[in-house]
mmCIF file of the N, C-alpha and C atoms, coordinates in Angstrom:
data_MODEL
# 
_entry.id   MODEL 
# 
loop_
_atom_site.group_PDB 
_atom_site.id 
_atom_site.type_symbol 
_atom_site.label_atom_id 
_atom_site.label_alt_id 
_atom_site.label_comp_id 
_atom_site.label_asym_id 
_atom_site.label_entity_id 
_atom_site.label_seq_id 
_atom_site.pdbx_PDB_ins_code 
_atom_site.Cartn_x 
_atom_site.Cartn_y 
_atom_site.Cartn_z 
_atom_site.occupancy 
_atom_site.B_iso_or_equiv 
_atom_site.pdbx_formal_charge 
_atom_site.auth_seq_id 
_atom_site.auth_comp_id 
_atom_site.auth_asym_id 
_atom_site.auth_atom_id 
_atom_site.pdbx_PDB_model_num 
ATOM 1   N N  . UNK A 1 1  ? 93.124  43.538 -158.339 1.00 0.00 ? 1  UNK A N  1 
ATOM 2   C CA . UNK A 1 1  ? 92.161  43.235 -159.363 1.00 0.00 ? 1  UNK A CA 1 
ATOM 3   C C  . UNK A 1 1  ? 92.268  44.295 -160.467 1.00 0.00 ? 1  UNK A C  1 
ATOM 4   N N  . UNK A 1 2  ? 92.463  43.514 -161.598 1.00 0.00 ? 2  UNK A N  1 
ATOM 5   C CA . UNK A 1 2  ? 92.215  44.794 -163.153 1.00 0.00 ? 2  UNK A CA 1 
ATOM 6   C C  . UNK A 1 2  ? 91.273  44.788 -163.636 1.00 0.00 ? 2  UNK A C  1 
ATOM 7   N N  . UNK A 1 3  ? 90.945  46.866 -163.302 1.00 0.00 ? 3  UNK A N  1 
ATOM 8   C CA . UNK A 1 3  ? 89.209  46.785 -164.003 1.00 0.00 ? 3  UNK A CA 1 
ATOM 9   C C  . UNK A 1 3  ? 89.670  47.690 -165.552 1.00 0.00 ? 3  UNK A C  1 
ATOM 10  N N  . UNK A 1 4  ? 88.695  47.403 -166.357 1.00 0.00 ? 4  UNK A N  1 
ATOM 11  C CA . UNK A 1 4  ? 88.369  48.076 -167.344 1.00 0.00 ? 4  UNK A CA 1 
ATOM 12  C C  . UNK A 1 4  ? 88.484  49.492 -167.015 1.00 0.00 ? 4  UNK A C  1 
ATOM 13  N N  . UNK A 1 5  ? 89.096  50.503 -168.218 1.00 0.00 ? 5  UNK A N  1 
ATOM 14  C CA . UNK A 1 5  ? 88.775  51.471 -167.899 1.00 0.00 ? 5  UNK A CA 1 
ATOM 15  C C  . UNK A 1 5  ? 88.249  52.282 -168.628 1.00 0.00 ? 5  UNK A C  1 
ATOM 16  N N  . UNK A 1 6  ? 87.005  52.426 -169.602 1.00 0.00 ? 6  UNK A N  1 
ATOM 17  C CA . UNK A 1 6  ? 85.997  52.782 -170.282 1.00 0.00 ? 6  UNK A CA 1 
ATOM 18  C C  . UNK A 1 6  ? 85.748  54.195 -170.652 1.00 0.00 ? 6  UNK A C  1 
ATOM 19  N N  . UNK A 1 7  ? 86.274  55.283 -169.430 1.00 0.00 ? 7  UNK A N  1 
ATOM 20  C CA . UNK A 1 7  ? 86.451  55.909 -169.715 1.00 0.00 ? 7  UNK A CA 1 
ATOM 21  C C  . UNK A 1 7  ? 87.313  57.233 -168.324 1.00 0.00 ? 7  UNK A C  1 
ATOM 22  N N  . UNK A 1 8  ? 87.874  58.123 -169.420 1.00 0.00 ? 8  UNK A N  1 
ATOM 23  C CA . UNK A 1 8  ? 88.371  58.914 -168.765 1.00 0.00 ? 8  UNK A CA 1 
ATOM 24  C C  . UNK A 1 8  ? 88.180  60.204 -168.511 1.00 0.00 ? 8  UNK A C  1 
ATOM 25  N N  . UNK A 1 9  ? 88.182  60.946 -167.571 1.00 0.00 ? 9  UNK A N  1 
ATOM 26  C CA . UNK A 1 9  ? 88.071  62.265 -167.099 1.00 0.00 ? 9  UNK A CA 1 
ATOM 27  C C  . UNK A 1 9  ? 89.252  63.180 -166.948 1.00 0.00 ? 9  UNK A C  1 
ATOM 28  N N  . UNK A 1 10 ? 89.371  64.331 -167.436 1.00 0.00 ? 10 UNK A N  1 
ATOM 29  C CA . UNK A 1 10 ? 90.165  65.324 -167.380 1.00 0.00 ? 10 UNK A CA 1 
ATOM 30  C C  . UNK A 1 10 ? 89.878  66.652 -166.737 1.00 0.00 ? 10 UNK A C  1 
ATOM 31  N N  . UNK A 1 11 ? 90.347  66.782 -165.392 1.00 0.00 ? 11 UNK A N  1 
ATOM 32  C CA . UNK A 1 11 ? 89.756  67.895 -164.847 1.00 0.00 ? 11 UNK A CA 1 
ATOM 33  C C  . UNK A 1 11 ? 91.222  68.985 -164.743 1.00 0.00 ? 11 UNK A C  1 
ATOM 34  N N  . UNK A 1 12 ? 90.918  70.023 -164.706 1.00 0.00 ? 12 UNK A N  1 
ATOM 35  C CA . UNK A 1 12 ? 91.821  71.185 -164.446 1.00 0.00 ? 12 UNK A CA 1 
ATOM 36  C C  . UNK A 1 12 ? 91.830  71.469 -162.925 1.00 0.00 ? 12 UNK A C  1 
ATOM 37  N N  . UNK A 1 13 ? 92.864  71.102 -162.139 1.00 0.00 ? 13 UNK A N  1 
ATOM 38  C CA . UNK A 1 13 ? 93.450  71.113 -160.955 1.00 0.00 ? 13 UNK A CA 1 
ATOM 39  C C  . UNK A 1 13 ? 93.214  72.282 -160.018 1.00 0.00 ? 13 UNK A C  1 
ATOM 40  N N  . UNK A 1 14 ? 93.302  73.738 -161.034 1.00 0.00 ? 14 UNK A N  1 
ATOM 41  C CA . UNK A 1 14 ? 93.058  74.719 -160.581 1.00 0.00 ? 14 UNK A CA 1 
ATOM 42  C C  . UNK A 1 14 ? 91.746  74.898 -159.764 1.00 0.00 ? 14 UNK A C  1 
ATOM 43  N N  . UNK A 1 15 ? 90.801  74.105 -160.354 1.00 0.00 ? 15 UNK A N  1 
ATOM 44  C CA . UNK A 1 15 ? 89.303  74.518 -160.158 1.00 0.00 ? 15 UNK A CA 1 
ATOM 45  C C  . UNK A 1 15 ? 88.555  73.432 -159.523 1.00 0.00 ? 15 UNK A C  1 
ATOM 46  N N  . UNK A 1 16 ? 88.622  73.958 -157.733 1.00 0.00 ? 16 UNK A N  1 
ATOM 47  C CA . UNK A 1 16 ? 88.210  73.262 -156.618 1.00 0.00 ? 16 UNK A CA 1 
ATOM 48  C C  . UNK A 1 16 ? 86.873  72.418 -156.647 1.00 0.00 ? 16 UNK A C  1 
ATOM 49  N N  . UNK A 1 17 ? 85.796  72.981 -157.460 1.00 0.00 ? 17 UNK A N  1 
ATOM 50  C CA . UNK A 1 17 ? 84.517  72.629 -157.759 1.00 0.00 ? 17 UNK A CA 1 
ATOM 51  C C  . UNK A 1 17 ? 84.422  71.616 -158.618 1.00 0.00 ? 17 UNK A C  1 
ATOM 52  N N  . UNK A 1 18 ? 85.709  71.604 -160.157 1.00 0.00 ? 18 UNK A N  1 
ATOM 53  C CA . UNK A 1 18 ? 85.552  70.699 -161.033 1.00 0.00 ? 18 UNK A CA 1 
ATOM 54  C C  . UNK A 1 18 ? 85.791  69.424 -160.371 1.00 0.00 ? 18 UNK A C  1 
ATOM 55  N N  . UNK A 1 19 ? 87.235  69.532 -159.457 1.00 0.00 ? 19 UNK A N  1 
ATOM 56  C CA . UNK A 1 19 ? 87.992  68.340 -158.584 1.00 0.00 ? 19 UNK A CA 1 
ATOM 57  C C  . UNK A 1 19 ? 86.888  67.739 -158.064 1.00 0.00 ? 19 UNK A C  1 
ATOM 58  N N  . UNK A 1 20 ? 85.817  68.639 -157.502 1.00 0.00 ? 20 UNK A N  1 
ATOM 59  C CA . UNK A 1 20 ? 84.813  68.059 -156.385 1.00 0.00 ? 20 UNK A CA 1 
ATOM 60  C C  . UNK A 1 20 ? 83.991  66.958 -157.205 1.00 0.00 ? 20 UNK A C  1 
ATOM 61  N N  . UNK A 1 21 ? 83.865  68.038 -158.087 1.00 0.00 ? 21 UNK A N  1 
ATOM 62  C CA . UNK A 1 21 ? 82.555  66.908 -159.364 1.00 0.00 ? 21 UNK A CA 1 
ATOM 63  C C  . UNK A 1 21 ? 83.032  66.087 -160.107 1.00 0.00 ? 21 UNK A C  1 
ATOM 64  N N  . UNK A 1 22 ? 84.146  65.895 -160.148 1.00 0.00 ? 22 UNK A N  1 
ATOM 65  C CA . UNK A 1 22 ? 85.172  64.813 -161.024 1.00 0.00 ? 22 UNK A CA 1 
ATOM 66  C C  . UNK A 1 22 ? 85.062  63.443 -160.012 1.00 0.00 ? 22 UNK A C  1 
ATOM 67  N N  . UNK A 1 23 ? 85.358  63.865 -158.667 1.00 0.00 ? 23 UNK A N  1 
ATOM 68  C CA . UNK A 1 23 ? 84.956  63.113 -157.811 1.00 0.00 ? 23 UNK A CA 1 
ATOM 69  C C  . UNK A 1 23 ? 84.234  61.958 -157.516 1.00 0.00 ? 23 UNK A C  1 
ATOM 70  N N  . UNK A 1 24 ? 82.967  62.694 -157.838 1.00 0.00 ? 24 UNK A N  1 
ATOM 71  C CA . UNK A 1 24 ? 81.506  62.248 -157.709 1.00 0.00 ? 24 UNK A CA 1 
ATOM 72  C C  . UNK A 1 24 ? 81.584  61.459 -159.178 1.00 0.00 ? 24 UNK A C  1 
ATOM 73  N N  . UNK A 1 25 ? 81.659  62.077 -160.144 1.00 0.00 ? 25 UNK A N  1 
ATOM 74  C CA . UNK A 1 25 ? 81.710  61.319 -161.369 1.00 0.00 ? 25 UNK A CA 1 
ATOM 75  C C  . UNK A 1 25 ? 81.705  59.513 -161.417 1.00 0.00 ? 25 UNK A C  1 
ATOM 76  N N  . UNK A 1 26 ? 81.091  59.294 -162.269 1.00 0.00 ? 26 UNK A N  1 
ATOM 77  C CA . UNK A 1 26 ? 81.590  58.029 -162.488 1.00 0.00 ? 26 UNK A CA 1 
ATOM 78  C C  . UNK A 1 26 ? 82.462  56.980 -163.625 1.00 0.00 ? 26 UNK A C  1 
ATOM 79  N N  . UNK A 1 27 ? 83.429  58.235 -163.583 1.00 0.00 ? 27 UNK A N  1 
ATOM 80  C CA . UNK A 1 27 ? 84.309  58.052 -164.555 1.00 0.00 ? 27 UNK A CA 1 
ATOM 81  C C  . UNK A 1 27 ? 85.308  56.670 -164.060 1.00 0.00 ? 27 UNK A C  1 
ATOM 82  N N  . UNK A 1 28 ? 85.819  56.293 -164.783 1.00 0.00 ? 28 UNK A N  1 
ATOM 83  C CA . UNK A 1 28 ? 87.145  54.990 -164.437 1.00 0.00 ? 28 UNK A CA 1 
ATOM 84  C C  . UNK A 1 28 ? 88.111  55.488 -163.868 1.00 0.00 ? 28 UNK A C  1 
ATOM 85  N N  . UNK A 1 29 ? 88.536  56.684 -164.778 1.00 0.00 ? 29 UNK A N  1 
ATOM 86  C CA . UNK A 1 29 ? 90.036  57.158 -164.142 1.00 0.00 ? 29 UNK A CA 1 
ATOM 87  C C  . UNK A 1 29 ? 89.272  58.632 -164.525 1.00 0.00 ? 29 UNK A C  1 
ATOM 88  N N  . UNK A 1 30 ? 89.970  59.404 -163.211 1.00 0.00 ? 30 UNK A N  1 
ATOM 89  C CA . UNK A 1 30 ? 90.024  60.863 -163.218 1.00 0.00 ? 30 UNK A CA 1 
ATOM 90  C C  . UNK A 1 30 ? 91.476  61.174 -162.968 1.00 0.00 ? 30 UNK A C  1 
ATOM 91  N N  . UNK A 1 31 ? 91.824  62.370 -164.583 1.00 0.00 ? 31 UNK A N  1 
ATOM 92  C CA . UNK A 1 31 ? 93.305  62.751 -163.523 1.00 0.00 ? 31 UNK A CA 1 
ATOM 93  C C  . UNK A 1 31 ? 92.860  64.341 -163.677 1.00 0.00 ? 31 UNK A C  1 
ATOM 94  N N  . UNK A 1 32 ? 93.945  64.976 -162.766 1.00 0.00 ? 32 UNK A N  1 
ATOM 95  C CA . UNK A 1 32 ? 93.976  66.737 -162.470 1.00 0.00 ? 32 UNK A CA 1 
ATOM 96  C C  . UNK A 1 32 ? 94.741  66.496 -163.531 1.00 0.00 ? 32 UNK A C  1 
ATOM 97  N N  . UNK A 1 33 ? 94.471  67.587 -164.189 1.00 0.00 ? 33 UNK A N  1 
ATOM 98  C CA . UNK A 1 33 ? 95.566  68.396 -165.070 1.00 0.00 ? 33 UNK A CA 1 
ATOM 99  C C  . UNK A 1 33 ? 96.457  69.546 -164.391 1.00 0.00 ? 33 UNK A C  1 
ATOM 100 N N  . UNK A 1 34 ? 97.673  69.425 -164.818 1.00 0.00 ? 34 UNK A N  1 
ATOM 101 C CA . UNK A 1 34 ? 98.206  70.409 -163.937 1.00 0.00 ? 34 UNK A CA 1 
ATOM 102 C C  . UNK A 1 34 ? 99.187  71.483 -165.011 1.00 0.00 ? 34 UNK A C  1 
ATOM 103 N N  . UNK A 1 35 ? 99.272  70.913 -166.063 1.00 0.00 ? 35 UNK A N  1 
ATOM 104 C CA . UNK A 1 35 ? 99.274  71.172 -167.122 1.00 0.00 ? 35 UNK A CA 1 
ATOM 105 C C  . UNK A 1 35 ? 98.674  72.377 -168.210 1.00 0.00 ? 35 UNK A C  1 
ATOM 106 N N  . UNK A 1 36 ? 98.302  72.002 -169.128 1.00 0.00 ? 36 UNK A N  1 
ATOM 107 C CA . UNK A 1 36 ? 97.432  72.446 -170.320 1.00 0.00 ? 36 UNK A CA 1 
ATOM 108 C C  . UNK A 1 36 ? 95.962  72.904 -169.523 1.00 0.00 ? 36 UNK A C  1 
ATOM 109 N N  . UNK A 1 37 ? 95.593  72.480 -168.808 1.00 0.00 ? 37 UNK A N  1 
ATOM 110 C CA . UNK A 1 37 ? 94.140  73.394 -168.061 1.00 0.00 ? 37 UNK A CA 1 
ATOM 111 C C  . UNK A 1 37 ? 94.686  74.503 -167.049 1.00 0.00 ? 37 UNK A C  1 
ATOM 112 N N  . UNK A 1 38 ? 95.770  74.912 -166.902 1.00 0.00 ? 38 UNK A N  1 
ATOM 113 C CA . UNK A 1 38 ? 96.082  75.562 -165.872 1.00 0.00 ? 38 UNK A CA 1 
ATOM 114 C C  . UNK A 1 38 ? 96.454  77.007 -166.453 1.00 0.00 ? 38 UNK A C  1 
ATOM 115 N N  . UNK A 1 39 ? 96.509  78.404 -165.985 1.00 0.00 ? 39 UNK A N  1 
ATOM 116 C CA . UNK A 1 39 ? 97.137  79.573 -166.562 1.00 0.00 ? 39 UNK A CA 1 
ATOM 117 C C  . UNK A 1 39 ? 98.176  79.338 -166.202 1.00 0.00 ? 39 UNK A C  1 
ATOM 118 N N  . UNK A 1 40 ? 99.393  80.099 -166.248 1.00 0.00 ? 40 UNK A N  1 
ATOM 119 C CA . UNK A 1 40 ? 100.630 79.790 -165.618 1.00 0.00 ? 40 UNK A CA 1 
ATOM 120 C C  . UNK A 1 40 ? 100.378 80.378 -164.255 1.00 0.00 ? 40 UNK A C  1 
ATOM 121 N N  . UNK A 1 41 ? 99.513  81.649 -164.035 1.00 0.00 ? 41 UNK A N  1 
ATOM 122 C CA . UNK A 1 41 ? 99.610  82.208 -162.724 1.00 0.00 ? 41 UNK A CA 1 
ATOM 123 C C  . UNK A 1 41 ? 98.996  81.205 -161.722 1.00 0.00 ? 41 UNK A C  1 
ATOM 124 N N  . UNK A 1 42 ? 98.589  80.073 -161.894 1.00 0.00 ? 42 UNK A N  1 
ATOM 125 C CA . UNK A 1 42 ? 97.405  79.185 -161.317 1.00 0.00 ? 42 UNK A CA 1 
ATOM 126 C C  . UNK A 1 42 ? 97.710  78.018 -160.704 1.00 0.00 ? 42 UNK A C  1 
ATOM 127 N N  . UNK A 1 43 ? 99.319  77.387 -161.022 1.00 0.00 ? 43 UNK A N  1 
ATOM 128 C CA . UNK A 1 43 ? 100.051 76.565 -161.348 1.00 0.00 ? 43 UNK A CA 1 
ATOM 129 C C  . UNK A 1 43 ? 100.331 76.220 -159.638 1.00 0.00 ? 43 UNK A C  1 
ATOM 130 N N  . UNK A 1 44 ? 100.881 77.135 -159.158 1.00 0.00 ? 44 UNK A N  1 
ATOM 131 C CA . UNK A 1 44 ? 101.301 76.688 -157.725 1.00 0.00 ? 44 UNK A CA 1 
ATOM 132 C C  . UNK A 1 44 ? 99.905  76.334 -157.021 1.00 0.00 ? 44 UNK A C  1 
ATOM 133 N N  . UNK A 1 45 ? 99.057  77.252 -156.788 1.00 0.00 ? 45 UNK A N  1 
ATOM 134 C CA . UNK A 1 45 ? 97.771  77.276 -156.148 1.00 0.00 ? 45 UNK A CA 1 
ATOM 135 C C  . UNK A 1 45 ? 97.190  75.731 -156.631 1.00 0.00 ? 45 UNK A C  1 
ATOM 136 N N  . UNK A 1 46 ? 97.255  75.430 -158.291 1.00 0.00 ? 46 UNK A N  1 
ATOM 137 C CA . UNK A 1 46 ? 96.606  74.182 -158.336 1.00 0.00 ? 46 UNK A CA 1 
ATOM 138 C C  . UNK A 1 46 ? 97.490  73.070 -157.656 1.00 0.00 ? 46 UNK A C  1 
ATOM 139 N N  . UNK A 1 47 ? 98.923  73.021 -157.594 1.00 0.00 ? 47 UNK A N  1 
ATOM 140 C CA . UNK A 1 47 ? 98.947  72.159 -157.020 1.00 0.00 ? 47 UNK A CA 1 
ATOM 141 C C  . UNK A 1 47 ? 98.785  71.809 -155.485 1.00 0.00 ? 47 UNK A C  1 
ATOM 142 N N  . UNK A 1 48 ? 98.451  72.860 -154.815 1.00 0.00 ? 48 UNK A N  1 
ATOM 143 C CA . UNK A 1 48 ? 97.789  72.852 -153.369 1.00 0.00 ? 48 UNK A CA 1 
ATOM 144 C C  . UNK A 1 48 ? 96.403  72.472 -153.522 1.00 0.00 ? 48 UNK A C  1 
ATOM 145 N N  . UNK A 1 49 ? 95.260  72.867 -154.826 1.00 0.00 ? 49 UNK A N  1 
ATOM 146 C CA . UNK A 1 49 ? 94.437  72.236 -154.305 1.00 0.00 ? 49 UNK A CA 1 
ATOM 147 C C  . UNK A 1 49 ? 94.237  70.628 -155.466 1.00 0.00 ? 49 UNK A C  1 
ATOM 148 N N  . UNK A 1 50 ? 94.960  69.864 -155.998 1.00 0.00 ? 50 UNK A N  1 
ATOM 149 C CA . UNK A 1 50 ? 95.218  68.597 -155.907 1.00 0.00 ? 50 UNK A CA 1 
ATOM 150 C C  . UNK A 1 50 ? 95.468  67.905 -155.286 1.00 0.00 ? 50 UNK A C  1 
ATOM 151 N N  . UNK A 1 51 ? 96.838  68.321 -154.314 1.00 0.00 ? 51 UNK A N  1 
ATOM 152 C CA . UNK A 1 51 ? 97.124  67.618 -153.068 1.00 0.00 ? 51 UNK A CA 1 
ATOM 153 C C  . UNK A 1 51 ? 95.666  67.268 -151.937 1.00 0.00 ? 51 UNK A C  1 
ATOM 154 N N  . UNK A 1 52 ? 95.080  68.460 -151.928 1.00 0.00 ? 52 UNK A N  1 
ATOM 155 C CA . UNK A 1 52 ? 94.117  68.780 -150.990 1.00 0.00 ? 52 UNK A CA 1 
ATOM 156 C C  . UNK A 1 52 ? 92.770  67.861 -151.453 1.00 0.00 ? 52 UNK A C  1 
ATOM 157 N N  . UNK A 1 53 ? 92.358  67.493 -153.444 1.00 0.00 ? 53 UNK A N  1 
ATOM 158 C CA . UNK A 1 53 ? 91.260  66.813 -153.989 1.00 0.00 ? 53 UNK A CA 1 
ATOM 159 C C  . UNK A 1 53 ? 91.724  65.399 -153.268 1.00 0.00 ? 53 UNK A C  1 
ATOM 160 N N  . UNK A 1 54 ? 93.069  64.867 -153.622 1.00 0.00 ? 54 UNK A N  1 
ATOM 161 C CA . UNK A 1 54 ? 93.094  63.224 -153.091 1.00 0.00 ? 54 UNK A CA 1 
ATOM 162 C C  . UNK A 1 54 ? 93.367  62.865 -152.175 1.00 0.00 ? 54 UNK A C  1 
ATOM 163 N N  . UNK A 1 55 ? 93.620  63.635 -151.150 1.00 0.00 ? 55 UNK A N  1 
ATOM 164 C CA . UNK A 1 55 ? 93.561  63.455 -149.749 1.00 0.00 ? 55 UNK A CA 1 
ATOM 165 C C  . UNK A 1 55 ? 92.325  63.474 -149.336 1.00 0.00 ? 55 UNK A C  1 
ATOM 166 N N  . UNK A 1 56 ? 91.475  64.336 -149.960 1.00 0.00 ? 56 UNK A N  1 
ATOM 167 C CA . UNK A 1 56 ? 90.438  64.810 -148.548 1.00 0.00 ? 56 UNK A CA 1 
ATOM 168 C C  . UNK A 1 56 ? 88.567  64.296 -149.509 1.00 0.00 ? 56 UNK A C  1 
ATOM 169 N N  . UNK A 1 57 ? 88.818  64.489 -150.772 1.00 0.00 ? 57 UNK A N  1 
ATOM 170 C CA . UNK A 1 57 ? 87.501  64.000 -151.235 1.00 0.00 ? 57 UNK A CA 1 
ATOM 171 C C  . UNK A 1 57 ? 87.427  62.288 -151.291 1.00 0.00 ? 57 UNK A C  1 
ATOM 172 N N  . UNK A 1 58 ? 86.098  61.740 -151.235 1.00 0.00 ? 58 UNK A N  1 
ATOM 173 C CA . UNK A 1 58 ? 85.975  60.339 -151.332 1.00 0.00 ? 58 UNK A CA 1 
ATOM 174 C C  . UNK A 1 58 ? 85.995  59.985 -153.078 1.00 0.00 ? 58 UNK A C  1 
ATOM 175 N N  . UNK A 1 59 ? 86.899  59.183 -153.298 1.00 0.00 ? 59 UNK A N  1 
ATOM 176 C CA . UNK A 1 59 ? 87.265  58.875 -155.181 1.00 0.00 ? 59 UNK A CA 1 
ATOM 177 C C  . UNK A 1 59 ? 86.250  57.830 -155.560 1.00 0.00 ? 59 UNK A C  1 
ATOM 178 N N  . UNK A 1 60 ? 85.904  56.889 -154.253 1.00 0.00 ? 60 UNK A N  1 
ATOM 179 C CA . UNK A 1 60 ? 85.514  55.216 -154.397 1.00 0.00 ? 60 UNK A CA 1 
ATOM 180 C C  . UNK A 1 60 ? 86.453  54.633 -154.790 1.00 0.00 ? 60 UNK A C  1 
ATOM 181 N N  . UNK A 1 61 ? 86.117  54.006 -156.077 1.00 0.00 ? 61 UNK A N  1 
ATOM 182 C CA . UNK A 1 61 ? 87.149  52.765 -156.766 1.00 0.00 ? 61 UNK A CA 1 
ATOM 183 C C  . UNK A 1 61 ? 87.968  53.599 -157.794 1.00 0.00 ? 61 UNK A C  1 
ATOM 184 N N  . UNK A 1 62 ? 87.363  54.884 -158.200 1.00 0.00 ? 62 UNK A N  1 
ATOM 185 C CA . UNK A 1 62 ? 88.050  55.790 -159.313 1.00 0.00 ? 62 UNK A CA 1 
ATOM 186 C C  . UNK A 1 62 ? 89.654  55.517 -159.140 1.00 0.00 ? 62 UNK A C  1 
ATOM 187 N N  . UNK A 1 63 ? 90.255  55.386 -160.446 1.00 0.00 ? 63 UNK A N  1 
ATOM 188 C CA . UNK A 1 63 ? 91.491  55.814 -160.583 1.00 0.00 ? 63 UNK A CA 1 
ATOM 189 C C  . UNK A 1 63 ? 91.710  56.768 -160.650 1.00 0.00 ? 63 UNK A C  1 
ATOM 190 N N  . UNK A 1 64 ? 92.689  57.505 -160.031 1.00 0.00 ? 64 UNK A N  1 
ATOM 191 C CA . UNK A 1 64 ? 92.909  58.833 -159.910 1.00 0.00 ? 64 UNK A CA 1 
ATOM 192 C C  . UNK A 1 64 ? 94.720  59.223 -160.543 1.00 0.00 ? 64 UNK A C  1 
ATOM 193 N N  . UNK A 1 65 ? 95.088  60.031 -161.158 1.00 0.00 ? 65 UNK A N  1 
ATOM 194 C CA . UNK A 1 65 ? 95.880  60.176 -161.616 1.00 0.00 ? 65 UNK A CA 1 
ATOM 195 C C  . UNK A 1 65 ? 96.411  61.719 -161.759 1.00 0.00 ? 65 UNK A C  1 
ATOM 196 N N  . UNK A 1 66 ? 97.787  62.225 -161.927 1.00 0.00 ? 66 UNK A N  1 
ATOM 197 C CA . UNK A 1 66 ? 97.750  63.479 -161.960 1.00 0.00 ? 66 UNK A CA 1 
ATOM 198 C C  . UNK A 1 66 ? 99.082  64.170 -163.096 1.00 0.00 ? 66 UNK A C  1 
ATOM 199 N N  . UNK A 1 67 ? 98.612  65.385 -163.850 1.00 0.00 ? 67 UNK A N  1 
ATOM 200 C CA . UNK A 1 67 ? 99.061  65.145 -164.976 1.00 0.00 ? 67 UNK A CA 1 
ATOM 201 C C  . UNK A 1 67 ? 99.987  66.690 -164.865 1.00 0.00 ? 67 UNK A C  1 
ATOM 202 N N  . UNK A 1 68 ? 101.361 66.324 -165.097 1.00 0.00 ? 68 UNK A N  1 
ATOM 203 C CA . UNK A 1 68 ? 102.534 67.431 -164.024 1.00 0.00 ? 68 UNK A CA 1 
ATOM 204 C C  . UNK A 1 68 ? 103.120 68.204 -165.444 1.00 0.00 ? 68 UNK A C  1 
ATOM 205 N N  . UNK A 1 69 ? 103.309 69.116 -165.128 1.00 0.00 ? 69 UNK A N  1 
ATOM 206 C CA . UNK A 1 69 ? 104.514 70.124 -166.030 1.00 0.00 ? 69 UNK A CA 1 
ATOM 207 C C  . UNK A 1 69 ? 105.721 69.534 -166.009 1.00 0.00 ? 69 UNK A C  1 
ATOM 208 N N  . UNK A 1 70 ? 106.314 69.951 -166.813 1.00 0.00 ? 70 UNK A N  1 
ATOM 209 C CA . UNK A 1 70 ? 107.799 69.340 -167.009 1.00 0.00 ? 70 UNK A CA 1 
ATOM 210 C C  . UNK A 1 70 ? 108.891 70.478 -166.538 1.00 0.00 ? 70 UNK A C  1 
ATOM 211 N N  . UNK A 1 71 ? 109.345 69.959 -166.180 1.00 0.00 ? 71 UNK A N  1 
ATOM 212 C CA . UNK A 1 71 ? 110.007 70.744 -165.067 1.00 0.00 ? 71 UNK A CA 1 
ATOM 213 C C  . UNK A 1 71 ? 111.124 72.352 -166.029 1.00 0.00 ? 71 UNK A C  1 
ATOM 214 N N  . UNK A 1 72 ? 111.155 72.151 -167.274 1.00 0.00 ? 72 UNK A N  1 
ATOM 215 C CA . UNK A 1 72 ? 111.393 73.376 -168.156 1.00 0.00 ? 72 UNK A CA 1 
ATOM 216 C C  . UNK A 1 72 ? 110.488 74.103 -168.777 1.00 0.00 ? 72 UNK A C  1 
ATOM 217 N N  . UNK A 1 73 ? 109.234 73.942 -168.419 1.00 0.00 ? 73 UNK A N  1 
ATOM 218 C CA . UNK A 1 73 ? 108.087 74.888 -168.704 1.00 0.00 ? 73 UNK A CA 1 
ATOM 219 C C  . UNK A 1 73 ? 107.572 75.591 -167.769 1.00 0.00 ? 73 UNK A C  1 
ATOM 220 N N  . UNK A 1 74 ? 107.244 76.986 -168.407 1.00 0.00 ? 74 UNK A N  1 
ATOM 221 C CA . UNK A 1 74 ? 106.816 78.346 -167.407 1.00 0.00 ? 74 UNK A CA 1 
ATOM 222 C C  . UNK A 1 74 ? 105.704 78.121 -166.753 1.00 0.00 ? 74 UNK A C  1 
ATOM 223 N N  . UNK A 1 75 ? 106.178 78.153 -165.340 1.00 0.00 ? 75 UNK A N  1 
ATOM 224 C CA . UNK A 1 75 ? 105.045 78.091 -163.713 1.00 0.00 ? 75 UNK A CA 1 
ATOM 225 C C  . UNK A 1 75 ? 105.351 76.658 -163.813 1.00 0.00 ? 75 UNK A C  1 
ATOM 226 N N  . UNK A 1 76 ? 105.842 75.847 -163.879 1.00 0.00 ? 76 UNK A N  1 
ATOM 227 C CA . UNK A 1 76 ? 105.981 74.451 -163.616 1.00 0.00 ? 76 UNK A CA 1 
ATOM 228 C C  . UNK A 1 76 ? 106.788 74.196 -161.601 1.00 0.00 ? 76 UNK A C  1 
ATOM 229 N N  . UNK A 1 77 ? 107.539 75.053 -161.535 1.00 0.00 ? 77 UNK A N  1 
ATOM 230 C CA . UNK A 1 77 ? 108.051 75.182 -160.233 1.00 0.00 ? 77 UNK A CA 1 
ATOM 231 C C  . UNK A 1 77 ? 108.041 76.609 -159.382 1.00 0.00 ? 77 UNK A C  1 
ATOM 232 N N  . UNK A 1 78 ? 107.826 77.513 -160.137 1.00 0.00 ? 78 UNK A N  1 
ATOM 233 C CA . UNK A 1 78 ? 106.858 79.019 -159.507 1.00 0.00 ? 78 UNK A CA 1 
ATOM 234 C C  . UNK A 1 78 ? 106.141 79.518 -159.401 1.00 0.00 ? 78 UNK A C  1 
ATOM 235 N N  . UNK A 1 79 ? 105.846 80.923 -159.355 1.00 0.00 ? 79 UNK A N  1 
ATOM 236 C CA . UNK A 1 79 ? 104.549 81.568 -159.332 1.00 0.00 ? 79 UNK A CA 1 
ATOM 237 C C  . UNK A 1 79 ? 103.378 81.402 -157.967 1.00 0.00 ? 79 UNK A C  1 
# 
């Protein structure tokens, strides 16, 4: 089924609490940023706790989406 999606949420990946409340939200689509909300030092850690937001929190019907570094930008695969 295709729903409307009215609106969107942008949370920073890094920050376990935002993921939580992005969650709860009742946004259409939520994605992590993993990106542009992230420091570079923050980069690995966020993507452990993204993996950890869509596995383990309840989304409901939310679209969930996740928004990646490109693989030639700094902390994209270190740190």
């Amino acid at each position: 089924m295709t729903r409307a999606r009215r609106s969107e949420l942008a949370t920073p990946a890094s920050n376990e609490s935002m993921c939580a409340a992005a969650a709860r939200s009742d946004a259409d689509l939520v994605f992590l940023d993993l990106e542009d909300a992230c420091a570079p030092s923050m980069k690995k850690a966020a993507r452990g706790i993204a993996v950890q937001a869509f596995t383990e929190l309840d989304w409901g019907r939310t679209t969930r989406a996740v928004r990646v570094n490109g693989l030639d930008t700094r902390g994209a695969t270190t740190t």
